[in-house]
Backbone bond lengths (Angstrom), bond angles and torsions (degrees), N, CA, C in turn:
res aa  C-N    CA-C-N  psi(-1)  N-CA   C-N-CA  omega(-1)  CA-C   N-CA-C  phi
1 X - - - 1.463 - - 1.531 109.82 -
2 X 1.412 113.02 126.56 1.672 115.59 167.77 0.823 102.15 -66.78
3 X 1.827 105.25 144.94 1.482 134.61 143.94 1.780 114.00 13.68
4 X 1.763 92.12 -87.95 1.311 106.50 166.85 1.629 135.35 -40.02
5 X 1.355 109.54 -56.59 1.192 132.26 164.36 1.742 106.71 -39.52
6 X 1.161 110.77 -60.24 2.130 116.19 169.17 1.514 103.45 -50.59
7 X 1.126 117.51 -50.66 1.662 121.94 -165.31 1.559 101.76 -71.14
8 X 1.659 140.22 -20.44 0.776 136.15 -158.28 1.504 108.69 -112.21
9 X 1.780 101.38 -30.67 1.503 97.99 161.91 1.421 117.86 -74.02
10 X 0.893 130.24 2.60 1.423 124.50 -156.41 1.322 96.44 -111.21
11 X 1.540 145.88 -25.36 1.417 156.09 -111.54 1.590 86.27 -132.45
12 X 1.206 110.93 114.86 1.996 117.12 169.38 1.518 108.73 -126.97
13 X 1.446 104.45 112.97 1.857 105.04 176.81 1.501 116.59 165.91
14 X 1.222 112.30 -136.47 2.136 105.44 -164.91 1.701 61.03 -89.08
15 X 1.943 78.27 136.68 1.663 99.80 144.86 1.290 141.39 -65.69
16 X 1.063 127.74 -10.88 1.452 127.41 -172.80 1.565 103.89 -112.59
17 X 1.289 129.29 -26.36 1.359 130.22 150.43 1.762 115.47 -51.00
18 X 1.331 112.29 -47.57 1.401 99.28 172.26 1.358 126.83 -95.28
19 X 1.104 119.97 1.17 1.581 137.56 142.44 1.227 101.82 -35.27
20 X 1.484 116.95 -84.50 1.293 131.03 -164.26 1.914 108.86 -52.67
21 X 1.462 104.76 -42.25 1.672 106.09 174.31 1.126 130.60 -58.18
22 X 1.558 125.56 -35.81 1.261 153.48 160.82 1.354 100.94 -66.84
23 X 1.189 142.05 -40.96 1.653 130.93 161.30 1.296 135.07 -17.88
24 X 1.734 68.77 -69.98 1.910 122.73 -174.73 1.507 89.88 -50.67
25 X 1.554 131.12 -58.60 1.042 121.16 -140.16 1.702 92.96 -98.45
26 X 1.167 113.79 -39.38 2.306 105.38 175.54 1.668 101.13 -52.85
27 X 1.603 107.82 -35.44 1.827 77.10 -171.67 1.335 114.61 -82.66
28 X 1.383 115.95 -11.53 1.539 123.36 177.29 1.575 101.87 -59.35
29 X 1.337 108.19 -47.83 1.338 115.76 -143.23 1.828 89.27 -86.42
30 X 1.652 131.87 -31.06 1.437 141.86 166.85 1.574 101.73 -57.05
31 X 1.250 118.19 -49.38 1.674 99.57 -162.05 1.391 93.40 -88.11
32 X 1.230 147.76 -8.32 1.430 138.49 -165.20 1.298 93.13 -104.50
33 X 1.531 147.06 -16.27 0.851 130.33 157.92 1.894 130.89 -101.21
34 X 1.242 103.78 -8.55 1.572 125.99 151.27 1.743 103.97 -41.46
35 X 1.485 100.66 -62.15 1.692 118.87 -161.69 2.100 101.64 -76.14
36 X 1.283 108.22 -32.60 1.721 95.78 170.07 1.671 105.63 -69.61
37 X 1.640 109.25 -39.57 1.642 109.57 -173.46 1.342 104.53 -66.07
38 X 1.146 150.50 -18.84 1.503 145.88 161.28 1.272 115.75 -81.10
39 X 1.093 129.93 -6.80 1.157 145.54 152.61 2.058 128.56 -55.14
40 X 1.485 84.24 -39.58 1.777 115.43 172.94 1.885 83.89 103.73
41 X 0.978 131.01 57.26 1.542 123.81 155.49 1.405 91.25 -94.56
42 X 1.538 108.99 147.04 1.284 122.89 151.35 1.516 132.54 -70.19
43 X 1.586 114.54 112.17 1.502 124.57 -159.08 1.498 107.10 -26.68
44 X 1.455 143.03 -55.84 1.701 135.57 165.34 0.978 100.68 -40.26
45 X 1.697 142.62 -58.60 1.014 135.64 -139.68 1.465 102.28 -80.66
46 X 0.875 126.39 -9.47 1.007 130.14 -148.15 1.560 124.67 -123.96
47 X 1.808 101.72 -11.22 1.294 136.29 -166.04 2.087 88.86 -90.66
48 X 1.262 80.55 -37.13 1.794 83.77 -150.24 1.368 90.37 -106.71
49 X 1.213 148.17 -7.32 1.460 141.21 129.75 1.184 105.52 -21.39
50 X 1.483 106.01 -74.67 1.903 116.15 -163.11 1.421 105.48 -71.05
51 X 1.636 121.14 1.31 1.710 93.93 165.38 1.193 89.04 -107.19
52 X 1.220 142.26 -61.59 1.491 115.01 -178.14 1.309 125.56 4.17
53 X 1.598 90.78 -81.78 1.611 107.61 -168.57 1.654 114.56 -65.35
54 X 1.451 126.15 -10.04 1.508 134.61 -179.60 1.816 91.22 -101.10
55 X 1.185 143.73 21.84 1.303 138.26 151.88 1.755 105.77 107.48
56 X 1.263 117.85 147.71 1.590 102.16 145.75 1.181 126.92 -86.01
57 X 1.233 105.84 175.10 1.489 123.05 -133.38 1.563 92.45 -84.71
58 X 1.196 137.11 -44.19 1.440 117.00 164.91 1.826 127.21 -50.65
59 X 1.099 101.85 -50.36 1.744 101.68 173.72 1.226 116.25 -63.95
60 X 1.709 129.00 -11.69 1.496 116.95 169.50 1.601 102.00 -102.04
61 X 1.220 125.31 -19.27 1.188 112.20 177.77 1.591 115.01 -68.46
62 X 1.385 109.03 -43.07 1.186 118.45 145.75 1.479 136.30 -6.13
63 X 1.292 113.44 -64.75 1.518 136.18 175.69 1.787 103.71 -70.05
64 X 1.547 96.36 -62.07 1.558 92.58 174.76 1.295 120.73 -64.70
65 X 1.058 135.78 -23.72 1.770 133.01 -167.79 1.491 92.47 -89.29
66 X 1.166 143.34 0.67 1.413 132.99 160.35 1.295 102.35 -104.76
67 X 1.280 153.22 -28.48 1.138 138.77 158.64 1.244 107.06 -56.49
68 X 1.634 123.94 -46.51 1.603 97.18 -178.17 1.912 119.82 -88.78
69 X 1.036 113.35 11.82 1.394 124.83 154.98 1.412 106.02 -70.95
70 X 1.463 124.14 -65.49 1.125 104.96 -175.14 1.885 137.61 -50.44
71 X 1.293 97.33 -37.78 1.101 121.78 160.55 1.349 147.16 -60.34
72 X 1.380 87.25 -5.19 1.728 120.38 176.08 1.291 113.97 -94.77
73 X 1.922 87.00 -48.73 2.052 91.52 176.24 1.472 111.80 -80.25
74 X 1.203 135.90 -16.91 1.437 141.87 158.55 1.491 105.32 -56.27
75 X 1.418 131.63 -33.76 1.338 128.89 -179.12 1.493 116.44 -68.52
76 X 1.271 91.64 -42.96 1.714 128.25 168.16 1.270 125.13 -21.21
77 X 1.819 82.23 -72.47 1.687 110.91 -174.03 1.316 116.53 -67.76
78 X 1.789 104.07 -17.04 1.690 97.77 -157.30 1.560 82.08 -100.76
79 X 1.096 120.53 -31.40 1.714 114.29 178.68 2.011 121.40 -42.53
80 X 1.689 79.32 -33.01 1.757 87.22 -170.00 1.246 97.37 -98.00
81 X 1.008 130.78 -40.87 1.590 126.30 -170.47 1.798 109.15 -50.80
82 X 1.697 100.53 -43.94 1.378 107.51 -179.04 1.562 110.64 -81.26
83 X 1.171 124.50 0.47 1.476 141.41 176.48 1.855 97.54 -78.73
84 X 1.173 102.63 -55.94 1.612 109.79 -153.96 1.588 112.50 -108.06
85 X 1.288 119.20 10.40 1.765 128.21 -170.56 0.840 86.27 -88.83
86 X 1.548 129.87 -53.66 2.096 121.98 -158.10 1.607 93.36 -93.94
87 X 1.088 140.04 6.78 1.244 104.73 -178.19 1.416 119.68 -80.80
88 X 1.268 141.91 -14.81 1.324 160.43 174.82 1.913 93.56 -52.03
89 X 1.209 112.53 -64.30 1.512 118.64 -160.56 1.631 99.67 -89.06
90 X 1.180 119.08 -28.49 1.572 100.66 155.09 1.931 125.74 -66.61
91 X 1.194 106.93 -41.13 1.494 103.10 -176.37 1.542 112.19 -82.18
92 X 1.182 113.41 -67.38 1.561 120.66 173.59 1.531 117.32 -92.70
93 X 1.072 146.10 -13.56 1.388 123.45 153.53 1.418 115.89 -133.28
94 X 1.187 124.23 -174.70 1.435 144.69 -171.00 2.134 111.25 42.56
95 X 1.270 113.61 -45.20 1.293 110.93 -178.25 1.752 96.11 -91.45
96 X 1.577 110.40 -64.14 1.104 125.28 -173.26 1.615 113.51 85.77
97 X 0.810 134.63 34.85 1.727 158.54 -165.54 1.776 102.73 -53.08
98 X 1.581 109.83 -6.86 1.397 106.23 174.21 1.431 114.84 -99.41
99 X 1.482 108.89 -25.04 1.618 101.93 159.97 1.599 119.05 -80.31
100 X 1.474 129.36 43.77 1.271 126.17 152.17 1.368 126.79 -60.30
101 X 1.366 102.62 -30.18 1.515 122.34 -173.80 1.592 115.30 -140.14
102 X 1.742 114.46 127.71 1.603 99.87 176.58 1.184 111.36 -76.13
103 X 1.391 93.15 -167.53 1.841 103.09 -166.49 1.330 105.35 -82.68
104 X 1.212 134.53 137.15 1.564 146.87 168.25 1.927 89.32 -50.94
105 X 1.250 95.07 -68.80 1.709 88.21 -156.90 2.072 101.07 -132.41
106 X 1.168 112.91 154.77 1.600 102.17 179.62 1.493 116.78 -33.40
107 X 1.595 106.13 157.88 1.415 92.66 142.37 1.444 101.06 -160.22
108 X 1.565 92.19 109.35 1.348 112.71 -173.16 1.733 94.61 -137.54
109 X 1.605 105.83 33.36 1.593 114.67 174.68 1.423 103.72 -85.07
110 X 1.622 123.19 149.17 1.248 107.12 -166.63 1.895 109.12 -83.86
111 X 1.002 110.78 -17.31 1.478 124.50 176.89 1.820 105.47 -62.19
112 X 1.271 105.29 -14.33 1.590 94.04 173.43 1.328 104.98 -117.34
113 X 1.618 126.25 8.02 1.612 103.43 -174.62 1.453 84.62 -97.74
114 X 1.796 132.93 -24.24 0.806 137.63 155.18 1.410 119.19 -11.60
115 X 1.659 104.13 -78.35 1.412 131.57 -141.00 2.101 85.90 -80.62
116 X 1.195 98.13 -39.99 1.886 113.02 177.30 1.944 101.03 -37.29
117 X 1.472 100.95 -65.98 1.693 102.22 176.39 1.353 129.08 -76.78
118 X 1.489 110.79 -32.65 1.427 108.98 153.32 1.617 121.70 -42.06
119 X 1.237 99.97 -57.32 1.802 98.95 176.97 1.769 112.58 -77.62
120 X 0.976 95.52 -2.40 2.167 94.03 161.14 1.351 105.38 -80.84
121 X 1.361 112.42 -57.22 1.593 119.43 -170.48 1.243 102.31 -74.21
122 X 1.246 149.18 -25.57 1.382 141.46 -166.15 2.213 103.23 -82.79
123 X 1.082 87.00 -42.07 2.041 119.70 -177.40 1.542 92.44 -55.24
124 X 1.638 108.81 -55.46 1.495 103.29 -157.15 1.731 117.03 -82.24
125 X 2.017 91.24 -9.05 1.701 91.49 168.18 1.509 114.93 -83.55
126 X 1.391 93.27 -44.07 1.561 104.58 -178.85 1.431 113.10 -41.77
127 X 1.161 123.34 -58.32 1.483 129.18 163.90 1.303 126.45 -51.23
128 X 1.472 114.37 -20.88 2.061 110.80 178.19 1.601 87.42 -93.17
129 X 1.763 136.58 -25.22 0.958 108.03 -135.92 1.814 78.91 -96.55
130 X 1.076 114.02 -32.80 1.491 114.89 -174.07 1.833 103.56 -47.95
131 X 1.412 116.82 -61.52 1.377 133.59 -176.11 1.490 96.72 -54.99
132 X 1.093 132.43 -45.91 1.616 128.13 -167.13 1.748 102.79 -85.26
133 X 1.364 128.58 -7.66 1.872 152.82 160.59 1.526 91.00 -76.38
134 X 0.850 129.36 -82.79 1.612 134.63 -179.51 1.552 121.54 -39.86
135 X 1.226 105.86 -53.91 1.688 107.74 167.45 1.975 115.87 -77.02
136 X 1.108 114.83 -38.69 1.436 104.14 159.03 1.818 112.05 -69.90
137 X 0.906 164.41 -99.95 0.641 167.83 153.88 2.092 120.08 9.21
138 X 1.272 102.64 -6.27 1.432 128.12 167.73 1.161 138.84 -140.49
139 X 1.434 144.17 -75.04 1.551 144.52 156.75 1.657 90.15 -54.64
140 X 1.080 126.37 -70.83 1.154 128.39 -162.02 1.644 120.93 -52.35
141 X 1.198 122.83 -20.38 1.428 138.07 168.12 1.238 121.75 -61.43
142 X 1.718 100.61 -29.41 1.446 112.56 -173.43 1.712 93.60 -67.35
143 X 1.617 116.69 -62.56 1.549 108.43 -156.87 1.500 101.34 -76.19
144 X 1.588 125.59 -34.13 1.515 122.84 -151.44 2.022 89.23 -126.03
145 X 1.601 119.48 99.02 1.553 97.63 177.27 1.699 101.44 -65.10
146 X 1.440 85.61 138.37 1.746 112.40 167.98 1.546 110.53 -43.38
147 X 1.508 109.44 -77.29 1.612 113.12 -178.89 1.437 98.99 110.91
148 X 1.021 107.86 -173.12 1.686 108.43 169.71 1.682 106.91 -109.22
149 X 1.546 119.22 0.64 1.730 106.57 161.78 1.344 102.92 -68.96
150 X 0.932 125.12 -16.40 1.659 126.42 -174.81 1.700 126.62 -69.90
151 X 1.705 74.43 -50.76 2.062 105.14 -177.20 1.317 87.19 -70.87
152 X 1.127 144.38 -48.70 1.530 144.92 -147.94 1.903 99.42 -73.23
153 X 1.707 103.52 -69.24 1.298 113.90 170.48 1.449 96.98 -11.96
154 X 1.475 102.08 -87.91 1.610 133.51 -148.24 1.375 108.12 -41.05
155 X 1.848 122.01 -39.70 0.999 127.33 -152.07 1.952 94.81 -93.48
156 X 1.698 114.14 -32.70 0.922 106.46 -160.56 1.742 97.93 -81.63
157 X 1.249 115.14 -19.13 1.731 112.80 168.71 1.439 120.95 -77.08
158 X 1.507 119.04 -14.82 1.101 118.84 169.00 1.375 102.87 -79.21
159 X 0.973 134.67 -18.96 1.845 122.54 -164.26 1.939 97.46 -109.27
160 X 1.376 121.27 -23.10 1.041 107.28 144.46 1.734 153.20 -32.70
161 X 1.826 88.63 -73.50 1.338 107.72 142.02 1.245 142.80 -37.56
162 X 1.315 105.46 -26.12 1.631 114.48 -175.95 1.523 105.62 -88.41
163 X 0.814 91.97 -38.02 1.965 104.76 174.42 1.765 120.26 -73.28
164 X 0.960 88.16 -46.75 1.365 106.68 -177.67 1.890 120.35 -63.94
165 X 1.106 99.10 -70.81 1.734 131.35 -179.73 2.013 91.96 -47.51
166 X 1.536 128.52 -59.77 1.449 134.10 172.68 1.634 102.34 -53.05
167 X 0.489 112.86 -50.69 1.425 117.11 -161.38 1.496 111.71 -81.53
168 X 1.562 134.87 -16.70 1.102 143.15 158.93 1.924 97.81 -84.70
169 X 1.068 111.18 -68.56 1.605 103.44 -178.27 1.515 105.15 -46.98
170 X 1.684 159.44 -41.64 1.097 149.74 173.24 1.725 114.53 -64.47
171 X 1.470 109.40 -11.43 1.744 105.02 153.93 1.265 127.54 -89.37
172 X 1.229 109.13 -20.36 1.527 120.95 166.15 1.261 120.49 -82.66
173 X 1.673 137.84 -29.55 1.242 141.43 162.17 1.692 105.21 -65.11
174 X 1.498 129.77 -35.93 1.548 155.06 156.79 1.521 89.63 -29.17
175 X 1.761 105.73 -90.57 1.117 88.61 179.80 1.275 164.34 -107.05
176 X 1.636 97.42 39.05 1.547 112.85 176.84 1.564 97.65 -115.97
177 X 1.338 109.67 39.42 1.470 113.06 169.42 1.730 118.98 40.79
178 X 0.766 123.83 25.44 1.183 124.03 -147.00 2.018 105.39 -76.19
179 X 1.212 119.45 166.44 1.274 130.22 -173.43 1.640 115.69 -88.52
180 X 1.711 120.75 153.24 1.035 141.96 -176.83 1.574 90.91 -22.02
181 X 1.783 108.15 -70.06 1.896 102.96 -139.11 1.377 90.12 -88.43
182 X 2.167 137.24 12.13 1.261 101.50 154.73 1.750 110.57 -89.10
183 X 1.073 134.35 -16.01 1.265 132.50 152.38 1.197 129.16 -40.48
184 X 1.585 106.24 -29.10 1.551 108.01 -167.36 1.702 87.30 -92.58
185 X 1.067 119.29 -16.76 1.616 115.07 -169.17 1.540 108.57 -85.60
186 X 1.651 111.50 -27.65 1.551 125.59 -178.64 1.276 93.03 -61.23
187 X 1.593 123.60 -66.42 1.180 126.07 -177.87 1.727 121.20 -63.51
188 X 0.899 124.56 -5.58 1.508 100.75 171.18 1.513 100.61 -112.23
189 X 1.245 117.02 -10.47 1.568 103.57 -171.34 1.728 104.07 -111.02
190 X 0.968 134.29 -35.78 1.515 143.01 158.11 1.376 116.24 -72.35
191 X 1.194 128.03 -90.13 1.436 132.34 -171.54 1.532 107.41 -45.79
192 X 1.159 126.37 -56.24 1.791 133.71 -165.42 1.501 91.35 -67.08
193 X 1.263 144.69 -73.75 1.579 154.57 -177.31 1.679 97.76 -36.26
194 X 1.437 120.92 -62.49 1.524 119.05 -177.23 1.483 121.09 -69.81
195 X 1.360 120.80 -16.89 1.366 132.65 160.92 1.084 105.51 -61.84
196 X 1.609 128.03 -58.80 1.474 133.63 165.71 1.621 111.50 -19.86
197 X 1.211 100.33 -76.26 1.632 112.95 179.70 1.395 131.88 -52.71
198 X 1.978 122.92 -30.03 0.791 158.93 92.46 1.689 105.54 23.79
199 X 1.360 111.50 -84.92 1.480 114.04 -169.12 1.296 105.57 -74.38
200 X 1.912 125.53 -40.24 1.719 111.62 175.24 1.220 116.07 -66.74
201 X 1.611 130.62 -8.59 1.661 146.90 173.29 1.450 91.53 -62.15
202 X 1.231 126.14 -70.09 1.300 135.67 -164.92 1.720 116.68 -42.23
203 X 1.686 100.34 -66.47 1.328 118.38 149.26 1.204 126.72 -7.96
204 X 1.561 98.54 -76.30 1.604 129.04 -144.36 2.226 83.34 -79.29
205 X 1.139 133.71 -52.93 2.021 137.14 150.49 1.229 109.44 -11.30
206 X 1.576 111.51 -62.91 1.203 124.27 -177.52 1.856 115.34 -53.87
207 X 1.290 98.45 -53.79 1.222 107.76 -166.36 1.728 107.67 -76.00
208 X 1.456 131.20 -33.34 1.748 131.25 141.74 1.269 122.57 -33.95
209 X 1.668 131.79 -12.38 1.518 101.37 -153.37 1.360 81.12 -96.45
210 X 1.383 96.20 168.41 1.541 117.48 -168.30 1.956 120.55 -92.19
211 X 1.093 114.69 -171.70 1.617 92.93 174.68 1.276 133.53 -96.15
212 X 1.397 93.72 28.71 1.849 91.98 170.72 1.464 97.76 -102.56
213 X 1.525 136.83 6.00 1.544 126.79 153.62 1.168 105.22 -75.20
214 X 1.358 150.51 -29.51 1.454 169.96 -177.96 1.405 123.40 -82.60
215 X 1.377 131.30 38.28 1.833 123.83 -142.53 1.398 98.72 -96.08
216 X 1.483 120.14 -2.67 1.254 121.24 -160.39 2.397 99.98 -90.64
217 X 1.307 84.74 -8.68 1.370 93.81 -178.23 1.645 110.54 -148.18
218 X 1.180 111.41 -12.17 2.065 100.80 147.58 0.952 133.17 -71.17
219 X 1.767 113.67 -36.10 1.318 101.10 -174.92 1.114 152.44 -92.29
220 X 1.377 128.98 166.51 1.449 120.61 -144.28 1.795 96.92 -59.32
221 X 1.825 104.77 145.40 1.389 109.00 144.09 1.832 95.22 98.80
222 X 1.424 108.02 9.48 1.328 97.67 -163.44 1.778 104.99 -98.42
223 X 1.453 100.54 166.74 1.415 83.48 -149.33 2.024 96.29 -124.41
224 X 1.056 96.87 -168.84 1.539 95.23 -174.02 1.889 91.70 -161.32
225 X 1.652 102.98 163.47 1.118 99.50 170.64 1.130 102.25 -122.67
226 X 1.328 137.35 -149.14 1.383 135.91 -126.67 1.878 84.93 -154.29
């Protein structure tokens, strides 16, 4: 297996980010060995000079598999953030998407005026915490790198949220009795959007773990050919 070929098995995240990394690294690895062959190195010799000296293949994958973690949980963040910004002005103001349907039966039970502010206060973290995932994980990457404790955080509060946030709105649709098409509206505009986020969470796990899920290309002594 080439060089490349190791660096590419080893690499989990957005495809076109590691497209571009694996690029980054053949033309590094083409002109640095162009420049030994003008030199009078012999073209092998000269192949495997320039990976040497451009790192092995675990310590750059290394570098890259946290860039594309990060970039995963930035995918993440922006998935949920845009999941959970409108939901405020769809349910309770401007559309109001909960008066589609009246109430089957009161609910002036105290377990739902309860469950009513619980899901304000739960909504209004979910939403700073997504936006505050999004800005670390972007502007913020620039001055402070994220890392993958970051991507990890981000991904494991997004899949929280995703669970969580449905499952409080289906006690409140519970108990404001509510009708078929506001259910059908919970579900395509809440539940389907947080599943979204949900699956780049999943992703975005994948793309954090470190190289002892990977042993076939961390571990010490391992070799590559040319």
């Amino acid at each position: 297996m080439t060089y490349l070929a190791e660096l590419d098995a080893a690499l989990v995240g957005p495809r076109r980010l590691k497209r571009d990394l694996l690029q980054e690294a053949a033309d590094h690895l083409e002109d640095a060995t162009d420049a030994l062959v003008g030199q009078g190195w012999p073209a092998e010799d000269a192949r495997a000079r320039a990976e040497a000296e451009f790192g092995p293949v675990g310590a750059i994958a290394e570098a890259y598999q946290t860039t594309l973690a990060v970039a995963s949980s930035r995918r993440t963040a922006g998935i949920l953030t845009a999941a959970l910004v409108f939901q405020p002005f769809l349910w309770d103001q401007g559309v109001r998407l909960v008066d589609v349907a009246a109430p089957v039966y009161p609910t002036d039970a105290w377990w739902f005026a309860f469950l009513d502010l619980l899901i304000e206060f739960s909504g209004a973290v979910m939403i700073a915490g997504a936006v505050l995932g999004l800005l670390a994980t972007g502007i913020g990457n620039r001055r402070r790198p994220a890392g993958r404790r970051v991507a990890r955080a981000t991904a494991r509060f997004t899949m929280v949220t995703a669970l969580v946030l449905p499952l409080m709105a289906f006690g409140m649709a519970i108990g404001s009795g509510l009708g078929l098409l506001a259910w059908a509206f919970l579900a395509l505009l809440l539940v389907l959007p947080l599943a979204g986020a949900a699956l780049s969470a999943w992703r975005t796990l994948g793309a954090t773990a470190g190289p002892a899920s990977r042993p076939e290309w961390a571990a010490p002594g391992a070799r590559h050919s040319a």
